[in-house]
MARPA-413387 format. One record per residue (C-alpha): residue number from 1; residue in one letter; x, y, z. Coordinates in nm, 4 decimals, m for minus. Layout:
BEGIN
   num   residu          u          v          w
   NUM        A          X          Y          Z
...
This chain:
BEGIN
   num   residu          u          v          w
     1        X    m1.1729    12.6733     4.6555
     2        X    m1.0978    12.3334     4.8741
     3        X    m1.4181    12.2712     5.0450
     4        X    m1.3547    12.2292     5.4301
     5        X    m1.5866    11.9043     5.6369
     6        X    m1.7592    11.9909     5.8729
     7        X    m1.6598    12.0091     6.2350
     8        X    m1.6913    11.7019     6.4962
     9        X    m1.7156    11.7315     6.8264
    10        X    m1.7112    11.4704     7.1021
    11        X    m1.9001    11.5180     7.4055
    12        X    m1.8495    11.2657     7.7199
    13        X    m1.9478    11.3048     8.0951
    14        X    m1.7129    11.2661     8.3889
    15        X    m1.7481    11.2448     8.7282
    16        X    m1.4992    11.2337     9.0278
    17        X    m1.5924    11.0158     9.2850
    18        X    m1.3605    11.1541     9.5347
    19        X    m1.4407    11.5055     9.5161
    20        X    m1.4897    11.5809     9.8653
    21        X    m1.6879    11.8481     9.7811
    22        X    m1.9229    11.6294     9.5289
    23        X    m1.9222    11.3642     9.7831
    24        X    m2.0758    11.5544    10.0132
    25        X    m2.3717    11.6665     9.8551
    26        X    m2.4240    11.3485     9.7332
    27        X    m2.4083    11.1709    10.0723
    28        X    m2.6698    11.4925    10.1887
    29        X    m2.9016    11.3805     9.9188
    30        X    m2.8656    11.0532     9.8202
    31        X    m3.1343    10.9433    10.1656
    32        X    m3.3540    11.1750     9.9962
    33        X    m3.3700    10.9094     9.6952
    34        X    m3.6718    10.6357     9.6794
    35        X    m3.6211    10.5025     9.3789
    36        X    m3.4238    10.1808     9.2304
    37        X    m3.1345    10.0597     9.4134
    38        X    m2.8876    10.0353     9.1046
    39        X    m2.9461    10.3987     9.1119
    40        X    m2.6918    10.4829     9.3360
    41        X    m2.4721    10.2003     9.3210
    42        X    m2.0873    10.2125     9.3928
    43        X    m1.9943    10.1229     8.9968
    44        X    m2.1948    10.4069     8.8956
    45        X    m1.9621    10.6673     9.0439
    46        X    m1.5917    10.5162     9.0913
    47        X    m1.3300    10.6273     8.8315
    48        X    m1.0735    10.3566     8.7325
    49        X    m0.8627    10.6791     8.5600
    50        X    m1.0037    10.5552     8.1838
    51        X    m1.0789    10.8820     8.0883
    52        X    m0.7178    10.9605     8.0501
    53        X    m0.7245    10.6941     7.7563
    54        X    m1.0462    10.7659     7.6049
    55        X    m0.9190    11.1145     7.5643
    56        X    m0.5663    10.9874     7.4100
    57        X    m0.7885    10.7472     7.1701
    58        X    m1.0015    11.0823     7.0199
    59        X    m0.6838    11.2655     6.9322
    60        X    m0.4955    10.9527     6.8029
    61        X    m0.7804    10.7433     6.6318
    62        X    m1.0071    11.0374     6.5120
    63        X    m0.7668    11.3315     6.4564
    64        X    m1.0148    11.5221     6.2788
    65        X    m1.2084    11.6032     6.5548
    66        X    m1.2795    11.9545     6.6244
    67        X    m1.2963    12.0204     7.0000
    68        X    m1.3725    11.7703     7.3117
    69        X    m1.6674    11.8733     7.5739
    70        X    m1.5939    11.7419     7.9099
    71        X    m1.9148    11.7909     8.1171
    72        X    m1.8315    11.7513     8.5171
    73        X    m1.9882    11.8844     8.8466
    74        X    m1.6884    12.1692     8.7978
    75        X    m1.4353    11.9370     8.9208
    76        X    m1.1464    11.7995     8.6587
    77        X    m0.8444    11.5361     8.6659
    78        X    m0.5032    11.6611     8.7425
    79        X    m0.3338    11.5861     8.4260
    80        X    m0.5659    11.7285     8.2094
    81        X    m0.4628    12.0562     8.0864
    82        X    m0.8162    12.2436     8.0350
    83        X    m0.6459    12.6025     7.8939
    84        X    m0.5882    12.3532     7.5854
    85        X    m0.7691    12.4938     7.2552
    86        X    m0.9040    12.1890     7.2092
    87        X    m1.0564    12.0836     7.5639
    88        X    m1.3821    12.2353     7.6439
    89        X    m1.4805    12.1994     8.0247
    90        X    m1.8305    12.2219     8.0730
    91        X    m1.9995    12.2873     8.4398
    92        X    m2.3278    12.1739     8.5302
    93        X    m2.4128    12.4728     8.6266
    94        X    m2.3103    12.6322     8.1868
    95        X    m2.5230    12.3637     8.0928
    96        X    m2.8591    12.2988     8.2854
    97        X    m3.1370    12.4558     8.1576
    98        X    m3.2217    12.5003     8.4839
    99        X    m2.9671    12.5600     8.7343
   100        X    m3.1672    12.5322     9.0086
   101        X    m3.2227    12.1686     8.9643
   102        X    m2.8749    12.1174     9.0885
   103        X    m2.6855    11.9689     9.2417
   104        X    m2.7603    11.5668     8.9952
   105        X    m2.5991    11.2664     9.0367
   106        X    m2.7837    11.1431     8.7333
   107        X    m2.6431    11.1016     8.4092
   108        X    m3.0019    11.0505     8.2681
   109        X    m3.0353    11.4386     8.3945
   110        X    m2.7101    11.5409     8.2871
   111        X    m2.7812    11.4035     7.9197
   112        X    m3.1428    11.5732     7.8992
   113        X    m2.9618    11.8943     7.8585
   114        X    m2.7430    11.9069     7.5845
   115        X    m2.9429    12.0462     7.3674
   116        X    m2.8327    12.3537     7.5956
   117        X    m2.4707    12.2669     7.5567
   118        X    m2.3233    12.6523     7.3810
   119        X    m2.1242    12.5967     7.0763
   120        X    m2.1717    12.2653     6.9864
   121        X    m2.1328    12.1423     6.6404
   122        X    m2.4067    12.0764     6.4167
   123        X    m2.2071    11.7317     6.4208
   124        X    m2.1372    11.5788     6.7080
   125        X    m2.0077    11.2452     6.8753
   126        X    m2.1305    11.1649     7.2832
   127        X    m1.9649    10.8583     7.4690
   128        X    m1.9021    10.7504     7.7669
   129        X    m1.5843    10.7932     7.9854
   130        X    m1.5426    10.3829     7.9635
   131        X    m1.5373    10.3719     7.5472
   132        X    m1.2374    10.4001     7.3615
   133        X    m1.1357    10.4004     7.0080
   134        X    m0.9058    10.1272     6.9919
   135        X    m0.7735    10.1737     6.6369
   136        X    m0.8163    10.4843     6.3472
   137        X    m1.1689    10.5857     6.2932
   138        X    m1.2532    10.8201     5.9774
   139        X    m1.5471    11.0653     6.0051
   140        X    m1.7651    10.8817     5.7581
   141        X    m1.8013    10.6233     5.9561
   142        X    m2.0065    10.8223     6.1997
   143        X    m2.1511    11.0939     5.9700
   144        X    m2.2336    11.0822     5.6138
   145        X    m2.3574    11.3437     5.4160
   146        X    m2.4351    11.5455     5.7309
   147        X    m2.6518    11.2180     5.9261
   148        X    m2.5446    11.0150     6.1455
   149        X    m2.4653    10.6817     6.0161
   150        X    m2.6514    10.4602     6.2426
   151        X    m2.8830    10.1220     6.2199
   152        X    m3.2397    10.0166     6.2806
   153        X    m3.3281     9.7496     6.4331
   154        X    m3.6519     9.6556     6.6569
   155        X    m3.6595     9.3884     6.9148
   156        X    m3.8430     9.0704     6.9620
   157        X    m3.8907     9.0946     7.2973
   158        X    m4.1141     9.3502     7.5494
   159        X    m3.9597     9.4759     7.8178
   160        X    m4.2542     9.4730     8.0343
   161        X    m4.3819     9.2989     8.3348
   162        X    m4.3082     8.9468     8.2034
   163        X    m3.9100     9.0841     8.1177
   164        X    m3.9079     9.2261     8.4310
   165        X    m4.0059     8.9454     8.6124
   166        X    m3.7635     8.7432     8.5126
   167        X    m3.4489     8.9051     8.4390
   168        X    m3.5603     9.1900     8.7518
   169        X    m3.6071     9.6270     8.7921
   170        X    m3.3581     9.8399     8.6283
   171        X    m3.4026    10.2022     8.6578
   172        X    m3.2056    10.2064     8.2823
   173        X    m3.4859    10.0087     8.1164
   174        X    m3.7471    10.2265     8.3261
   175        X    m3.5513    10.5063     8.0693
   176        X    m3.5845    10.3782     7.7956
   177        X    m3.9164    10.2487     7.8220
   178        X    m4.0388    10.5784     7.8908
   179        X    m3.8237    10.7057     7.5589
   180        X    m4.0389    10.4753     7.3963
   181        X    m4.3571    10.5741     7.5228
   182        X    m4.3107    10.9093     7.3507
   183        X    m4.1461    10.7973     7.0556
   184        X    m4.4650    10.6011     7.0152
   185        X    m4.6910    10.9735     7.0533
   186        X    m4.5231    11.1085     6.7440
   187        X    m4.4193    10.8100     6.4862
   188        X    m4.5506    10.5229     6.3448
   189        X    m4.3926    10.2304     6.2386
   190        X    m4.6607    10.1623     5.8911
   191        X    m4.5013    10.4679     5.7367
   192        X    m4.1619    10.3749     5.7841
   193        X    m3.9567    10.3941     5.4519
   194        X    m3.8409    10.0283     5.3613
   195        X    m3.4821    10.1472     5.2819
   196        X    m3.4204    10.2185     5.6510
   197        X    m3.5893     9.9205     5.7369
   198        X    m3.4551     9.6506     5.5090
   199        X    m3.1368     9.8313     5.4611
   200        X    m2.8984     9.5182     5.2973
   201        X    m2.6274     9.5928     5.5425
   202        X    m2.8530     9.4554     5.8199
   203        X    m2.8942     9.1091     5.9742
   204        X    m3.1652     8.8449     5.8487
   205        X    m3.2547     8.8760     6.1857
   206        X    m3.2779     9.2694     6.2193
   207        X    m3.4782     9.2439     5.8517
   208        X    m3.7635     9.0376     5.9717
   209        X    m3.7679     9.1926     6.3110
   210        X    m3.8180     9.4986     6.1382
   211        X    m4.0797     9.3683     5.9182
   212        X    m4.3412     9.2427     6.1997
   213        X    m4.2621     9.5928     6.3306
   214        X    m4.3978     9.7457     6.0532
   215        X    m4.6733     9.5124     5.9286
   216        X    m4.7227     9.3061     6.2490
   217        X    m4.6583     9.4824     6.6088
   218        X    m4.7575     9.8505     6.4270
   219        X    m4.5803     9.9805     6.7997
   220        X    m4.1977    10.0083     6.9135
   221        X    m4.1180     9.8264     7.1925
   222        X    m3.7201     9.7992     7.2359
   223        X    m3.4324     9.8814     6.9925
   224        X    m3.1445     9.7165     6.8934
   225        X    m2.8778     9.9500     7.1097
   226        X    m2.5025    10.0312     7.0118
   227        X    m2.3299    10.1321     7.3796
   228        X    m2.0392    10.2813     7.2154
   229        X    m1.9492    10.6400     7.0522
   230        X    m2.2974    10.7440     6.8926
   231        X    m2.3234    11.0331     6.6176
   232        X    m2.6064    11.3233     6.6732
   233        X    m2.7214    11.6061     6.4747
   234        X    m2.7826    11.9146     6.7068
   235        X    m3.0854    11.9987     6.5335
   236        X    m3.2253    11.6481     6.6915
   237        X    m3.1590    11.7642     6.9890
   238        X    m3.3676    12.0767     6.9460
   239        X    m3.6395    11.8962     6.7694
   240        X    m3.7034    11.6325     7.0501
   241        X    m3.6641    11.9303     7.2980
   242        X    m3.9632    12.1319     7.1410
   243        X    m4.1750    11.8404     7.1489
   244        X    m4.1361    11.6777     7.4578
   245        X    m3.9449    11.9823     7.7008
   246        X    m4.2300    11.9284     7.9736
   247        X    m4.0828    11.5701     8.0288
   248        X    m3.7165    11.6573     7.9292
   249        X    m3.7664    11.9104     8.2389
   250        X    m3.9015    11.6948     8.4743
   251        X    m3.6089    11.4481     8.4308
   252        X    m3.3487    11.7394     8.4669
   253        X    m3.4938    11.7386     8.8123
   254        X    m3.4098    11.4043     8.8946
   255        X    m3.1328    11.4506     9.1286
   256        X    m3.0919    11.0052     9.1520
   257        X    m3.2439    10.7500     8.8478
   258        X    m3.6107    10.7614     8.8910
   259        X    m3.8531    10.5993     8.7288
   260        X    m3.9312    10.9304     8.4504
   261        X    m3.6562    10.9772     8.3566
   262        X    m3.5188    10.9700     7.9951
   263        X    m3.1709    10.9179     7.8010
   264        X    m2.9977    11.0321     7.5396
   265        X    m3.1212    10.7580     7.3634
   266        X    m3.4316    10.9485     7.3166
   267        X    m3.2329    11.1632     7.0103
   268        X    m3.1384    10.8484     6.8658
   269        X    m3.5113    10.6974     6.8789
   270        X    m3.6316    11.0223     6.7405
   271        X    m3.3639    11.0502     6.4052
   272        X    m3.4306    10.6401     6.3508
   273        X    m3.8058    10.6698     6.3394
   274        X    m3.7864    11.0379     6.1241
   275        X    m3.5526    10.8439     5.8647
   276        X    m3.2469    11.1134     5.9433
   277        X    m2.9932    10.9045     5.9439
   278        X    m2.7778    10.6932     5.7244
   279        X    m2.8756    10.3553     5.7065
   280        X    m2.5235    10.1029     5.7765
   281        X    m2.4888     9.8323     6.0123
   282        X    m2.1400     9.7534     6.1406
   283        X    m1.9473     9.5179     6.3087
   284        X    m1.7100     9.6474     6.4798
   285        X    m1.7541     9.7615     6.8185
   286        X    m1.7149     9.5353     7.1359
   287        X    m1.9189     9.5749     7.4473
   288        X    m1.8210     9.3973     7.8044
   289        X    m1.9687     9.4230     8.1340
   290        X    m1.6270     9.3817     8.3610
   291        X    m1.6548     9.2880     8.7108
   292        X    m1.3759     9.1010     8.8091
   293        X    m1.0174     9.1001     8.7020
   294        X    m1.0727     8.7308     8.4739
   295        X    m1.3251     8.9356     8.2800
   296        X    m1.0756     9.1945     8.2326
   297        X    m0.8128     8.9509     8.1100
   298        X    m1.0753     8.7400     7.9089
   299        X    m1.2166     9.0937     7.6884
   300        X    m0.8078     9.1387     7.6210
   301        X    m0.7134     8.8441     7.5206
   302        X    m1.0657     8.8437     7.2574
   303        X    m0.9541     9.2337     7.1450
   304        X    m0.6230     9.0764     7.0921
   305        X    m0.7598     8.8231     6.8374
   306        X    m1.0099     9.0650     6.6628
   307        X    m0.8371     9.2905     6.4689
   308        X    m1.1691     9.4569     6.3048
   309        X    m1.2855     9.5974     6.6435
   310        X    m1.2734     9.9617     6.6613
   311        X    m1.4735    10.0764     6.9331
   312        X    m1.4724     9.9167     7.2847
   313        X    m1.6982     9.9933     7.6144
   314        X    m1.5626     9.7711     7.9146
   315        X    m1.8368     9.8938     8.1246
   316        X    m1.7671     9.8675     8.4951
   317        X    m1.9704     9.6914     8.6707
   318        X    m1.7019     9.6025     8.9744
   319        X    m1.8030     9.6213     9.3527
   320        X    m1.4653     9.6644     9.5169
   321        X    m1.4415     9.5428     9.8978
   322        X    m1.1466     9.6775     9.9932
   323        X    m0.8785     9.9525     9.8508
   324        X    m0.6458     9.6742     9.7533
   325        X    m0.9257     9.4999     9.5447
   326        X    m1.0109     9.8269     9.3627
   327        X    m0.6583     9.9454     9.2826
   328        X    m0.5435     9.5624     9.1499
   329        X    m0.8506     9.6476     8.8818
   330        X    m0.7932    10.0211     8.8318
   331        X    m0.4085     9.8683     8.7297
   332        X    m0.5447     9.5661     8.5375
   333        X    m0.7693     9.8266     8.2843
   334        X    m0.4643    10.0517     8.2742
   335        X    m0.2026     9.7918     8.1957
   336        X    m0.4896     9.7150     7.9288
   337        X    m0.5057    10.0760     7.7946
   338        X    m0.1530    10.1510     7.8059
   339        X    m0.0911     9.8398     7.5398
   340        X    m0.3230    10.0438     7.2847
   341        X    m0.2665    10.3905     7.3506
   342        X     0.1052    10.4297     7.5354
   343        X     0.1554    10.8041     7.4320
   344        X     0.0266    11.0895     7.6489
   345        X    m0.2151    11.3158     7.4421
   346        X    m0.1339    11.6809     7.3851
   347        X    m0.3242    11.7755     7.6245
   348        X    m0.2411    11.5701     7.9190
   349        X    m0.0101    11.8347     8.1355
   350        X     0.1534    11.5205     8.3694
């Protein structure tokens, strides 16, 4: 008898900005929100049409995925045909816990409730709908053995008061700080196993950082992050959900960023400090805050030269100030994505 893997799935988040319907409930709400500014900021919300092409990358680069979860307000693109086998289109309203916390205009929110997410692999992949997977990706690079395959590595730097006076307030590191601040209730860094720690895959750097965690510091303060396509377990998610649901709930509620809220990151804090994962630093993802049309042109132009990349995030960060401005960018990161991945996926209907 062949034995058969396991299945994959990919989960991502998508949002259309132009919904009319969306659009209005967020302008009813969003005065309602006291918190950070970058909260509701124009980048957070606009849609440059990358999904399209971080859809195409899944069934070309990883075609051994199982099914794709697309999680939206109930709203989808045009050209995506959702009666497809392998398209799963999630609603808010399937997957919150609590429905009546809706309407959210919070990813943070959005991601606290996957755990609820019906049918989900045991194995599972979440991104973003601005990474791709520029060239072939097998499945043991993300899982091995049934863990993720993922790195540890502690900071060297606090992201307190000093870090906040000088680089300024971000409702994201608000997010994770308070991830940390439970992660710190429930693990502790003296009993981590060395081989996770000292694995010899990691950097010098990431070696003796994680030595004066262990023997020095004795308290996590910031991790070493990987903004690209990150494998879960779902039985993390239900883990971190039975110990921490009273603050998993309260950030569900969070219709904006606020200041208790939590990420996803908190299932990848909780498998790195509990030793379920396999231990492998890569190299080959690429990560690029894009604002401006040169930054677009300067991350192509690197891709172009760095054949070992496999994973990119151009993460926009671009305040358009006019409609002509915004589509000269929404056809610089196509012109971009259609050099990769020119062929329509199977289930793109036009």
């Amino acid at each position: 008898m062949s034995h058969m893997p396991a299945p994959i799935d990919f989960v991502l988040p998508w949002v259309d900005g132009n919904d009319p319907h969306w659009l209005a409930q967020k302008n009813h709400y969003q005065p309602q929100h006291h918190g950070r500014a970058d909260a509701t900021s124009v980048s957070r919300y606009q849609d440059l049409d990358s999904l399209r092409y971080v859809l195409r990358s899944i069934e070309y680069h990883c075609p051994w995925f199982h099914k794709i979860y697309l999680i939206t307000a109930g709203h989808y693109p045009s050209w995506l045909n959702i009666h497809h086998p392998k398209i799963e289109l999630v609603s808010h309203q399937q997957l919150f816990i609590r429905p009546e916390h809706l309407p959210v205009f919070n990813s943070s929110a959005i991601e606290m409730n996957l755990v609820n997410l019906s049918g989900l692999s045991e194995q599972f992949v979440y991104l973003n709908d601005d990474t791709v997977f520029l060239r072939p990706v097998a499945p043991e690079r993300l899982f091995w053995q049934g863990r993720p395959v993922d790195f540890f590595s502690h900071g060297w730097l606090r992201r307190g008061a000093l870090f906040r006076q000088l680089r300024g307030q971000n409702s994201w590191v608000d997010a994770l700080n308070h991830n940390l601040a439970l992660i710190n209730r429930v693990s502790q860094p003296a009993k981590l196993a060395d081989e996770i720690l000292f694995h010899p895959s990691y950097t010098l750097a990431s070696r003796s950082s994680n030595w004066l965690l262990k023997h020095v510091y004795r308290h996590y303060f910031w991790f070493a992050h990987w903004h690209l396509p990150q494998p879960y377990c779902r039985r993390t998610l239900q883990q971190v959900y039975q110990q921490f649901e009273p603050e998993i709930l309260a950030c569900t509620a969070n219709r904006f960023r606020a200041h208790n809220d939590l990420t996803i990151y908190l299932n990848r804090y909780w498998h790195l400090t509990h030793g379920d994962f396999e231990p492998q630093q890569y190299h080959d993802g690429f990560v690029c805050n894009i604002s401006n049309i040169a930054q677009m042109k300067a991350a192509s132009d690197y891709l172009a030269k760095h054949t070992e990349i496999r994973f990119v995030c151009l993460n926009d960060t671009f305040t358009p100030h006019s409609a002509a401005q915004f589509e000269a960018m929404r056809r610089a990161q196509t012109q971009f994505f259609q050099h990769y991945l020119p062929q329509p996926a199977s289930f793109e209907s036009a």
